[in-house]
C-alpha positions in Angstrom: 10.9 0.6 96.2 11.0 4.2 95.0 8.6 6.4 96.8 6.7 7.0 93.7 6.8 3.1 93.3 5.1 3.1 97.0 2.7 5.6 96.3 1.4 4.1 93.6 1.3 0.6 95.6 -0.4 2.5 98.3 -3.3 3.6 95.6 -4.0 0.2 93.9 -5.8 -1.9 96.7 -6.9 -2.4 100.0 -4.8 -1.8 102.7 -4.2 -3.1 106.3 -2.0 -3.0 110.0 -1.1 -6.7 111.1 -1.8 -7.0 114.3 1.6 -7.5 116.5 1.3 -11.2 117.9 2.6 -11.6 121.6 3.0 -14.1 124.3 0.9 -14.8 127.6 3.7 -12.8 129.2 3.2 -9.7 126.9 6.8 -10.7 125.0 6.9 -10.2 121.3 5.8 -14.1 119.7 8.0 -13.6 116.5 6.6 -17.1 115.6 2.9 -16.3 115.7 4.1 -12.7 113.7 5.6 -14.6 111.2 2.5 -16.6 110.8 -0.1 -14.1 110.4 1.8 -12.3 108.3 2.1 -15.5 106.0 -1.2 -16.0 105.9 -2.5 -12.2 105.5 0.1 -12.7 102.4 -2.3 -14.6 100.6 -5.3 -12.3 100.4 -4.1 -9.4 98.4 -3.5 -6.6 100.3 -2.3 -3.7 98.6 0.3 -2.9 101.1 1.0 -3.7 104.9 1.7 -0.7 108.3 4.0 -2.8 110.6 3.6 -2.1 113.2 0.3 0.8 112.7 -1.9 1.6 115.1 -3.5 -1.6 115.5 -0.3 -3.1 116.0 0.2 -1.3 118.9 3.3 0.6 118.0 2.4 2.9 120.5 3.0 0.1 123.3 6.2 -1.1 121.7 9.8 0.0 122.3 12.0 2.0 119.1 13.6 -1.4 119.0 10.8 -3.6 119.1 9.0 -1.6 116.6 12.3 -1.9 114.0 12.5 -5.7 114.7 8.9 -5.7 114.3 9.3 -4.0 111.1 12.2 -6.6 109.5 10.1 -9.5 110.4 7.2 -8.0 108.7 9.2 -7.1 105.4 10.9 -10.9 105.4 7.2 -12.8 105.4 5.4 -10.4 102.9 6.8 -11.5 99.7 5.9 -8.7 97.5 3.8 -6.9 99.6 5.6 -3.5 100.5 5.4 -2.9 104.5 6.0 0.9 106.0 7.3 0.9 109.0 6.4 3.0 111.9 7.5 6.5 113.5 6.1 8.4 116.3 6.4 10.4 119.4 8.7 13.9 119.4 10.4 14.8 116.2 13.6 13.7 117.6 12.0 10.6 118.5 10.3 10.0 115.3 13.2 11.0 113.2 15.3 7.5 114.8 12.4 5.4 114.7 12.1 6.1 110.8 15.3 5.7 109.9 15.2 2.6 112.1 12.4 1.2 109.7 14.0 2.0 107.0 17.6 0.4 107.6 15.1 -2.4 109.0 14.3 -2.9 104.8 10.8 -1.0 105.1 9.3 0.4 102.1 8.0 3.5 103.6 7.1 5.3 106.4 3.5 6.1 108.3 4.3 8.8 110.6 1.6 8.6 113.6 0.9 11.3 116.1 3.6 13.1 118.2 3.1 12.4 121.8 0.8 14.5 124.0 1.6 18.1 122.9 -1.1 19.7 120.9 1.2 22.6 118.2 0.5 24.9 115.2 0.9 24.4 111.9 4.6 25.4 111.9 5.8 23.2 114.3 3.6 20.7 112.6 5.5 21.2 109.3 8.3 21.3 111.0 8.1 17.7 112.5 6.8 16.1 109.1 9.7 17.5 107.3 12.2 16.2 109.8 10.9 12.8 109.2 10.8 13.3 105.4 14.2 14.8 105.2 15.7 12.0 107.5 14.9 9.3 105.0 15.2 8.4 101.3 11.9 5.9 101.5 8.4 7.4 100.8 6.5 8.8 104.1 2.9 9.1 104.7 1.0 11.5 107.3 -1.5 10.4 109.7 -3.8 13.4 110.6 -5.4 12.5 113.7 -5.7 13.5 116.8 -3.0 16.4 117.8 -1.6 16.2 114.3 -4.4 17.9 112.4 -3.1 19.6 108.7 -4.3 22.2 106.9 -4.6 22.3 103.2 -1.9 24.9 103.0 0.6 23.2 105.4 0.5 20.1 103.0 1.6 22.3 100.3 4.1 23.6 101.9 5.7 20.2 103.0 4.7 18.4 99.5 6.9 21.5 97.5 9.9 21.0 100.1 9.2 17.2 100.8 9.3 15.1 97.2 9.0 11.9 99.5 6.3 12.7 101.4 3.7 10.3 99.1 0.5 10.0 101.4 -2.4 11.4 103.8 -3.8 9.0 105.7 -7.2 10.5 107.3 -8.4 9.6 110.6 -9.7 12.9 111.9 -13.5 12.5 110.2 -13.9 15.9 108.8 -14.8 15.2 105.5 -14.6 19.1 104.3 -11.2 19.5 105.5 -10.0 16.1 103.7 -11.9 17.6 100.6 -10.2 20.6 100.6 -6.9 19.0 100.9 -7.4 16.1 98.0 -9.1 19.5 95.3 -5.8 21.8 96.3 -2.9 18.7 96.3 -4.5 16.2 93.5 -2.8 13.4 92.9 0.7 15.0 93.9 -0.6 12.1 97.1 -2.0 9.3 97.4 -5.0 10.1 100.1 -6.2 6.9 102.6 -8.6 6.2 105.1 -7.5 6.0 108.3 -10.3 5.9 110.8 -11.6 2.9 113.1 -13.1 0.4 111.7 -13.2 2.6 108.2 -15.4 0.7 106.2 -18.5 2.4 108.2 -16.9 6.0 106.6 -15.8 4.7 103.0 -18.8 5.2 101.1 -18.2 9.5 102.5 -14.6 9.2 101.7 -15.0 7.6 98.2 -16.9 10.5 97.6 -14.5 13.0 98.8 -11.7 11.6 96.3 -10.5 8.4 98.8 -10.1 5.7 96.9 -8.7 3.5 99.2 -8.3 2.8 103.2 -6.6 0.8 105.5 -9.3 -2.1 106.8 -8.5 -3.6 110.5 -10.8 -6.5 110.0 -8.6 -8.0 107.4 -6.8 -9.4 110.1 -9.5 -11.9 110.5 -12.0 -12.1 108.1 -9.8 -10.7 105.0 -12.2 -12.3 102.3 -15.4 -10.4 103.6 -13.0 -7.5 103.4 -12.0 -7.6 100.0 -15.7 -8.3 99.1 -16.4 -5.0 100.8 -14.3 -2.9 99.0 -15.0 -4.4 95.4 -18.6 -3.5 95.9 -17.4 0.0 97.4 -15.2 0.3 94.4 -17.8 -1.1 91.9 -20.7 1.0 93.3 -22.4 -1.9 94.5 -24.4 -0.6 97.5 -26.3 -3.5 97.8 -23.7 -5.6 99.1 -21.7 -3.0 100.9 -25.2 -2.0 103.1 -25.7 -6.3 104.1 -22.4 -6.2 104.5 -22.6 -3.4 106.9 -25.8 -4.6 108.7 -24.3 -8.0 108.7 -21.2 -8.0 110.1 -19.8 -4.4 111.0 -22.7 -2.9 112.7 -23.1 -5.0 115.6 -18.9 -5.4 115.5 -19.0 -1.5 116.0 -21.7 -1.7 118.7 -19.4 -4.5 120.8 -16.3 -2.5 119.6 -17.5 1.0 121.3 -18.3 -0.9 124.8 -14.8 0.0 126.5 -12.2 2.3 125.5 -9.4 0.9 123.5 -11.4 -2.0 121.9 -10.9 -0.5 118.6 -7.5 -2.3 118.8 -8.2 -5.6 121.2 -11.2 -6.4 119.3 -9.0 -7.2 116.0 -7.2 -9.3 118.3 -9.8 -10.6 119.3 -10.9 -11.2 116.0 -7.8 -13.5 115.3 -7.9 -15.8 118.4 -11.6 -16.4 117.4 -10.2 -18.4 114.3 -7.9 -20.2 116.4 -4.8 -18.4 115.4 -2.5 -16.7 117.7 -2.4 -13.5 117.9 -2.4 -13.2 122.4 -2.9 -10.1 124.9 -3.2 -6.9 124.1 -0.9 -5.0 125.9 -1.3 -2.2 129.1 -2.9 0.2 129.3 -5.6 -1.9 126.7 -7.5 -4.6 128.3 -8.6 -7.6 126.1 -12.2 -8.9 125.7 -14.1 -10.6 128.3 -15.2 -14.4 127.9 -18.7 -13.3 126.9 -17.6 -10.7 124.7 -15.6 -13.3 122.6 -18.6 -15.0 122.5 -20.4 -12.6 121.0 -17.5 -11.9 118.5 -17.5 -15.2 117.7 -21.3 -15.3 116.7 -21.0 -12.1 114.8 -17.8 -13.6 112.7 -19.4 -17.1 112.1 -22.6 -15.1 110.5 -20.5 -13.9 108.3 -17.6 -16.8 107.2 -20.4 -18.7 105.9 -21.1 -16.2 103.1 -18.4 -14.2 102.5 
C-alpha cells in the first residue's frame, strides 16, 4: 500500500494493537498469534499496530518484533498492519525498516527510550525514521516525545510519508492546535489508554478515529461504541461507558501496568489464548479475573 493508500485506511474505521500471544514460559506462541489475529479479522477493524503498545513491543526483541510483524501481515487478509519502531533513532531506524522488509504497511513510531529532548532532536529522530523507509509512518506523542504544532510542519514539508499523529498525551489544546494548523495533510488518532473514555473530547477536537484496546476481547461492543460516537448517539455511548468501561477503568488503574495485562486478561476470559504478560508487567490476580469476568459477561449479553 502507498502511504496515502494507508492514511486513508487509517481514517475510515476503528482501529486496534493485537495483543502478542505467548507461552507459560514467556516464548512467543506463534500459534495462539496467528489465531487471534484470525479471529480479530472478522470484526472490521480499520487497520491493525503489530506489535503497539499493548502488544508489548516494548518487552520484545528487534527480531521478535519483525517476526511478530510478518505473522501479523500473513493472518490479516486485507487489513493493513504497521509495524513497530522504537528506542534511539538508530535503533528505531532498523526496527522500521525491519517492519517494512517484514511486508508491513506502515510504520507507528513509539517513544525513544528514556531521554527527555527538544524539538530539534525530536524532528530529527522522526525524520530519520521517515527518510529510512518508503511505507507511510505515523507519530506517537506521548510521553518524552511530545510535538509542537510547528515541529509537525516542519517534518510533514520535509517528510511526504509521515501520514499520521497518534495522540496519547491528553492535552486536548495542543492536539487542537496541531489538527487547525496541519488539516488533513494527516490523518490524526487517538492514542490514549483505554481511549474510548476521551473520544467524545477528541471527536470534538477534529479525531475522528482511535485505536480501541478492548477490541481484543469484546470487539462487537467496540464497534457499537464507535458507531454511536460517530453517529452522535450519546445515549448509547454513556451506558456503554457506565456499563462496561467504567468499572473496567476502575480495576484497570489498581496496579501499574494493567493498562496492558488487563487486555490480556480480557482475552483469556473468553477462553482464548493469549498467556503472561511479560516482566516487568505482572498479570491479574485470580480475583481480579473474576471480577473481569463479571464486568465482560454484563456486557456480551447485549452488545
Amino acid at each position: 500500500m502507498t502511504p496515502n493508500e494507508v492514511k486513508a485506511a487509517l481514517g475510515s474505521g476503528l482501529l486496534s494493537f493485537p495483543v502478542t500471544a505467548f507461552t507459560a514460559d514467556l516464548k512467543f506462541d506463534e500459534e495462539a498469534y496467528t489465531a487471534h489475529i484470525d479471529w480479530l479479522d472478522g470484526f472490521g477493524a480499520a487497520a491493525l499496530f503489530a506489535p503497539g503498545g499493548t502488544g508489548e513491543l516494548f518487552s520484545l526483541t528487534p527480531e521478535e518484533t519483525a517476526h511478530v510483524t510478518k505473522v501479523a501481515k500473513a493472518h490479516a487478509g486485507k487489513t493493513p498492519i504497521l509495524g513497530g519502531a522504537a528506542y534511539g533513532t538508530a535503533m528505531a531506524v532498523e526496527m522500521a525498516k525491519a517492519a517494512e522488509k517484514a511486508g508491513a504497511d506502515g510504520i507507528l513510531l513509539l517513544p525513544p527510550y528514556l531521554m527527555f529532548a527538544e524539538q530539534e532532536g525530536l524532528v530529527a529522530h522522526v525524520k530519520a525514521v521517515c527518510d529510512a523507509v518508503g511505507i507511510g509512518v505515523v507519530v506517537y506523542n506521548r510521553d518524552n516525545i511530545l510535538l509542537t504544532a510547528d515541529s509537525l510542519q516542519r517534518l510533514v514539508d520535509s517528510c511526504p510519508n509521515l501520514i499520521g499523529f497518534k495522540d496519547g498525551h491528553g492535552e486536548v489544546d495542543r492536539v487542537i492546535e496541531i489538527t487547525t494548523k496541519l488539516q488533513d495533510r494527516l490523518v490524526y488518532i487517538g492514542g490514549m489508554p483505554t481511549h474510548e473514555l476521551y473520544a467524545q473530547a477528541y471527536f470534538s477536537a477534529g479525531v475522528t478515529t482511535y485505536s480501541s484496546a478492548v477490541f481484543n476481547f469484546v470487539p462487537e461492543l467496540a464497534q457499537k461504541f464507535y458507531s454511536a460516537l460517530r453517529a452522535g448517539d450519546k445515549a448509547t455511548t454513556d451506558q456503554i461507558l457506565k456499563d462496561f468501561f467504567f468499572p473496567l477503568v476502575a480495576l484497570r488503574n489498581r496496579k501499574k501496568g494493567y493498562a496492558v495485562s488487563i487486555i490480556k486478561a480480557g482475552v483469556e476470559a473468553l477462553g482464548r489464548k493469549a498467556g503472561p504478560v511479560r516482566p516487568p508487567l505482572t498479570s491479574l490476580t485470580g480475583e481480579e479475573m473474576d471480577q473481569l469476568k463479571a464486568i465482560i459477561a454484563k456486557v456480551t449479553k447485549t452488545a
